[in-house]
N, CA, C and O atoms as CSV, one atom per row, in Angstrom:
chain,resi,resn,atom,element,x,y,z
A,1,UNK,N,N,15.214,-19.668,-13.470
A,1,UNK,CA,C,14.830,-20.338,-12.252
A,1,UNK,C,C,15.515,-19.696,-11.039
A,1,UNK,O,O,14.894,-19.188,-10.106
A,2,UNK,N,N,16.710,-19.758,-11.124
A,2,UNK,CA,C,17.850,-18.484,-10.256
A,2,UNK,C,C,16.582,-17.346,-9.613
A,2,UNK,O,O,15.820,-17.215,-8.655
A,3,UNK,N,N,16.971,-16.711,-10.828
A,3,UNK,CA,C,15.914,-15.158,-10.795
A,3,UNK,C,C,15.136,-15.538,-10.082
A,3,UNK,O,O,15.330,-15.211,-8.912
A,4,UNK,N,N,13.847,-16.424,-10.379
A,4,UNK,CA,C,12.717,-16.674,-9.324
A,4,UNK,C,C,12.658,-16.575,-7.984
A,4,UNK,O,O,11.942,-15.871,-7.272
A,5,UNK,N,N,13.568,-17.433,-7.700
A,5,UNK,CA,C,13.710,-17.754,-6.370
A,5,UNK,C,C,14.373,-16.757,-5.548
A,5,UNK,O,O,14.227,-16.667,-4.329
A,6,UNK,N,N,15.059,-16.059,-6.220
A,6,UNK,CA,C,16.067,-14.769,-6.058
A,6,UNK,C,C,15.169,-13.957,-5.410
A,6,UNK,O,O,15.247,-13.636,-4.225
A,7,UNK,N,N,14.020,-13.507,-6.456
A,7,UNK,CA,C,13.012,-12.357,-6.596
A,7,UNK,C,C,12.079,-13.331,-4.831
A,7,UNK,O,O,12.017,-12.604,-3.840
A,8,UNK,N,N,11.580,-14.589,-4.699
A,8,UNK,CA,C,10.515,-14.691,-3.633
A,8,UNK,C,C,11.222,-14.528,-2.636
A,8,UNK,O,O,10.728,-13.984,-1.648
A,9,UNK,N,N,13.013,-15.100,-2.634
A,9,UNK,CA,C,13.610,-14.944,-1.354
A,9,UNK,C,C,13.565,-13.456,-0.694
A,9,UNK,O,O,13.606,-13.287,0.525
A,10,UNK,N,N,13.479,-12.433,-1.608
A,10,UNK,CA,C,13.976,-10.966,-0.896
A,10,UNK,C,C,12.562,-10.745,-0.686
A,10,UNK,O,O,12.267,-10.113,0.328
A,11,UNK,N,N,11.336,-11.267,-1.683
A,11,UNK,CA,C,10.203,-10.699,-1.737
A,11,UNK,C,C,9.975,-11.178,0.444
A,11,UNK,O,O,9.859,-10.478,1.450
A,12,UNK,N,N,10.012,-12.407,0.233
A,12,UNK,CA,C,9.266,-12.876,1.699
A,12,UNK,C,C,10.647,-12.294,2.898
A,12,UNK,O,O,10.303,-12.485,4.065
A,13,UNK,N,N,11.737,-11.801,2.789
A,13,UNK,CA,C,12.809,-11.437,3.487
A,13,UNK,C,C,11.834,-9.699,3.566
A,13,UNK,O,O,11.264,-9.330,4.593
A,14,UNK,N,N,11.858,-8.872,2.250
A,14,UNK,CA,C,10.894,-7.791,3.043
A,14,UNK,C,C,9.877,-7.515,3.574
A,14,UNK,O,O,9.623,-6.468,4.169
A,15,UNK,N,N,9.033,-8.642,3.373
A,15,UNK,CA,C,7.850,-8.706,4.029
A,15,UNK,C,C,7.799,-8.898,5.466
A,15,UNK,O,O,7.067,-8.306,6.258
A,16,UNK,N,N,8.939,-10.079,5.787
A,16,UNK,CA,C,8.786,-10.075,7.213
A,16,UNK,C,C,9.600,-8.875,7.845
A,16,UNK,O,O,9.474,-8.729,9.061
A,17,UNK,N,N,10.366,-8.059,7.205
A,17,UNK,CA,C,10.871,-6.895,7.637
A,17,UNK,C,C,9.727,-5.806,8.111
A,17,UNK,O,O,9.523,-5.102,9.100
A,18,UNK,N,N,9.271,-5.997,7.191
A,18,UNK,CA,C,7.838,-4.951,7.076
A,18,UNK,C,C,6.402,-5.307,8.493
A,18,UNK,O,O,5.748,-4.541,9.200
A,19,UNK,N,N,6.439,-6.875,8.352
A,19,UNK,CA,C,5.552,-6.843,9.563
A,19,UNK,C,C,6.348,-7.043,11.090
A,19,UNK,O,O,5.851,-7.346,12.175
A,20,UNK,N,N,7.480,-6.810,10.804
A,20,UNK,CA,C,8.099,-6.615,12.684
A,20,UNK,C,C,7.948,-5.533,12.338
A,20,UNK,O,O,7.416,-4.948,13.281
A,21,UNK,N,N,8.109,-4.796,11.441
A,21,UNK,CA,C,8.207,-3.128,11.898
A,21,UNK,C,C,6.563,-2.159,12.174
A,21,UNK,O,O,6.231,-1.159,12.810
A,22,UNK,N,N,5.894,-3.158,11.282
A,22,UNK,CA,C,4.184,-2.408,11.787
A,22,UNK,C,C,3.523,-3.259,12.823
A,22,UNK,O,O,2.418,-3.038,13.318
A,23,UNK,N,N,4.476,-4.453,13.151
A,23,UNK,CA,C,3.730,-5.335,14.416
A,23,UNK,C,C,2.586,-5.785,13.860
A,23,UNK,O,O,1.694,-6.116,14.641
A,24,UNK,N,N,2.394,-5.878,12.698
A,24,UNK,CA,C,1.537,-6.550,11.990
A,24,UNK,C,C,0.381,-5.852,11.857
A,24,UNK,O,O,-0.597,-6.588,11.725
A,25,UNK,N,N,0.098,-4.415,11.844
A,25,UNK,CA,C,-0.721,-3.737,11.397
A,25,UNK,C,C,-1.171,-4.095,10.259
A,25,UNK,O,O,-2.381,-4.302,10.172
A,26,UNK,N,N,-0.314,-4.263,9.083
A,26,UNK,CA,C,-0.883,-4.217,7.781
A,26,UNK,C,C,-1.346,-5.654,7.553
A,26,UNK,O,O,-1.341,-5.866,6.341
A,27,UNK,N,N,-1.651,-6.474,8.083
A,27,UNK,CA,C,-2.776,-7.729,8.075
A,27,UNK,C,C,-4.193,-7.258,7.976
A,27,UNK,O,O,-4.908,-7.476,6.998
A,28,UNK,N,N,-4.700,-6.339,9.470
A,28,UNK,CA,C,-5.763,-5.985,9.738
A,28,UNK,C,C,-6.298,-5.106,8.819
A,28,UNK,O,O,-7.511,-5.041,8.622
A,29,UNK,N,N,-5.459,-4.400,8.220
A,29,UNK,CA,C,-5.525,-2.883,7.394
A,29,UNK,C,C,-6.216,-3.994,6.374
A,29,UNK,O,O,-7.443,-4.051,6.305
A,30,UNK,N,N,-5.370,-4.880,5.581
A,30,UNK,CA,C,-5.817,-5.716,4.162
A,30,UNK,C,C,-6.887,-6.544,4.352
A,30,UNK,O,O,-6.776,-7.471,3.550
A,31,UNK,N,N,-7.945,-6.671,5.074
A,31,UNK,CA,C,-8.529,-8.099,5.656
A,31,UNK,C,C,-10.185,-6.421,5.348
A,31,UNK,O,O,-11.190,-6.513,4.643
A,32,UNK,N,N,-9.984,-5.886,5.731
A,32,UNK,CA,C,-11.193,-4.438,5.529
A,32,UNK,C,C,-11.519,-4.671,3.988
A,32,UNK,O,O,-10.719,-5.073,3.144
A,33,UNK,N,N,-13.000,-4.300,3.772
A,33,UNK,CA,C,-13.433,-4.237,2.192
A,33,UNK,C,C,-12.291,-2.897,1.661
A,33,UNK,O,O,-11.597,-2.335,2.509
A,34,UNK,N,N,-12.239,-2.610,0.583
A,34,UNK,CA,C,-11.531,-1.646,-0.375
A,34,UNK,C,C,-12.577,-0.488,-0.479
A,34,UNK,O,O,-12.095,0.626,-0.683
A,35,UNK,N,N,-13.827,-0.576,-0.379
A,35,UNK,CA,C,-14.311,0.672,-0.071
A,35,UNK,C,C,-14.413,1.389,0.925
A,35,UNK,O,O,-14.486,2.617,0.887
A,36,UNK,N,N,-14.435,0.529,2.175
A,36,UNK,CA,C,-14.479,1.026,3.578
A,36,UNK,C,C,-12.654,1.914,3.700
A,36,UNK,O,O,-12.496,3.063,4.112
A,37,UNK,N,N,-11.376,0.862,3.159
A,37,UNK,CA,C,-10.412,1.492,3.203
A,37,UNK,C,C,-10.459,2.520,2.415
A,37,UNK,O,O,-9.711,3.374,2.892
A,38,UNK,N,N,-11.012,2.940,1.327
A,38,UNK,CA,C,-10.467,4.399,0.308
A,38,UNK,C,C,-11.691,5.369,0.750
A,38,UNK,O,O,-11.674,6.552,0.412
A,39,UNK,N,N,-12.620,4.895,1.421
A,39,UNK,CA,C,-13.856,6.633,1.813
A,39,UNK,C,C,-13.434,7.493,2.393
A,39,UNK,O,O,-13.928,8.620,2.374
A,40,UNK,N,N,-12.103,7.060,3.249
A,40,UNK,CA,C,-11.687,8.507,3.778
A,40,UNK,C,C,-11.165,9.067,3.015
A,40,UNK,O,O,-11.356,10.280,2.933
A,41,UNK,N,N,-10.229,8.363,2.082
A,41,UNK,CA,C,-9.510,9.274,1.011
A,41,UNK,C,C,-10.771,9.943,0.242
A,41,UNK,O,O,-10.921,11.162,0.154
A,42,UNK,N,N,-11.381,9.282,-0.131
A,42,UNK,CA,C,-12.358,9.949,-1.421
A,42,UNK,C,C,-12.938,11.589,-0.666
A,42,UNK,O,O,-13.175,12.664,-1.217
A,43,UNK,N,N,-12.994,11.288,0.388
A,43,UNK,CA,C,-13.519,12.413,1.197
A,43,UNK,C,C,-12.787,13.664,1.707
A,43,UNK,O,O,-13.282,14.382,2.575
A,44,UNK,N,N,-11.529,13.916,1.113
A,44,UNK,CA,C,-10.382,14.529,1.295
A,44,UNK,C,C,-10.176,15.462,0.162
A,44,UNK,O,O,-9.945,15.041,-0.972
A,45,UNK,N,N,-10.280,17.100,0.537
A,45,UNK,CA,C,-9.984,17.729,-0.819
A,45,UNK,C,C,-9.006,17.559,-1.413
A,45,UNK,O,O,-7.899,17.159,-1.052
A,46,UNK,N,N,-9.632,18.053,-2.951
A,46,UNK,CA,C,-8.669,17.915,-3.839
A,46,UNK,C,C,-7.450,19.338,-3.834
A,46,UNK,O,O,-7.910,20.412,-4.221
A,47,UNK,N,N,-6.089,19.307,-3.442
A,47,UNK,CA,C,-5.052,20.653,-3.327
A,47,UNK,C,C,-5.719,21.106,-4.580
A,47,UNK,O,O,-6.387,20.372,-5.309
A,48,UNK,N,N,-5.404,22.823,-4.842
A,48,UNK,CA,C,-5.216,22.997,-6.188
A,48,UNK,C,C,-4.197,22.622,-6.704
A,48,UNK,O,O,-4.562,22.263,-7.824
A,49,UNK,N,N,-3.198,22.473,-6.631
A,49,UNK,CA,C,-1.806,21.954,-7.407
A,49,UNK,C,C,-2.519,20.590,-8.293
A,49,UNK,O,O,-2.647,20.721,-9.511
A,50,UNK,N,N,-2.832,19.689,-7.825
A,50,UNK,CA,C,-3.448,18.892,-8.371
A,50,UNK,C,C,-4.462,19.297,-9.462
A,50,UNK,O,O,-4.377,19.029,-10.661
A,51,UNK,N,N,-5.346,19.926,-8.894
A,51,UNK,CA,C,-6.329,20.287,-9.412
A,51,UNK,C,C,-6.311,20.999,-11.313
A,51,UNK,O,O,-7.079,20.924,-12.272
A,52,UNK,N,N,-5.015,21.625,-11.049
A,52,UNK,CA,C,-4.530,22.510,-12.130
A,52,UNK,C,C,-3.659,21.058,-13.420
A,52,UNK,O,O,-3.853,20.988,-14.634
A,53,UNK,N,N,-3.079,20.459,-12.870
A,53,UNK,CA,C,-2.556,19.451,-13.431
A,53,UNK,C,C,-3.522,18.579,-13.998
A,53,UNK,O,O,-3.271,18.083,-15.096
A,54,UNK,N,N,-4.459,18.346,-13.491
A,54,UNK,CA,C,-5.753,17.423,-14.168
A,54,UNK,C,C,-6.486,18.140,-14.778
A,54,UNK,O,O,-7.384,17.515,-15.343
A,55,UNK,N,N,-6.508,19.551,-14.966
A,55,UNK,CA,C,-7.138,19.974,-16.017
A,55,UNK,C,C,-6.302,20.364,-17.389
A,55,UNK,O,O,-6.832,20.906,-18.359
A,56,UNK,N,N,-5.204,20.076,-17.324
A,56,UNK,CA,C,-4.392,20.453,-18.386
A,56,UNK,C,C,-4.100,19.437,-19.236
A,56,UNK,O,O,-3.388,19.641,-20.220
């Protein structure tokens, strides 16, 4: 029970760390469908470094 509360206190202590520091960017960012957020990535070459690693 300790642990629990342990783990939500720091959880909600970094979170609000996190939105003074993006001014609350990452609300707007999460509130977008998941495809609209990853098409730019998908649309981004693949390095070869990568490329060589996924074929092995």
């Amino acid at each position: 029970m300790a642990r629990e509360r342990t783990a939500q206190h720091l959880l909600a202590t970094r979170l609000g760390q996190l939105r003074e520091l993006t001014g609350g960017r990452a609300a707007a960012t999460a509130s977008a469908p998941w495809a609209e957020r990853l098409a730019p990535l998908a649309d981004r070459p693949v390095c070869e470094e990568v490329r060589v690693v996924a074929a092995t």
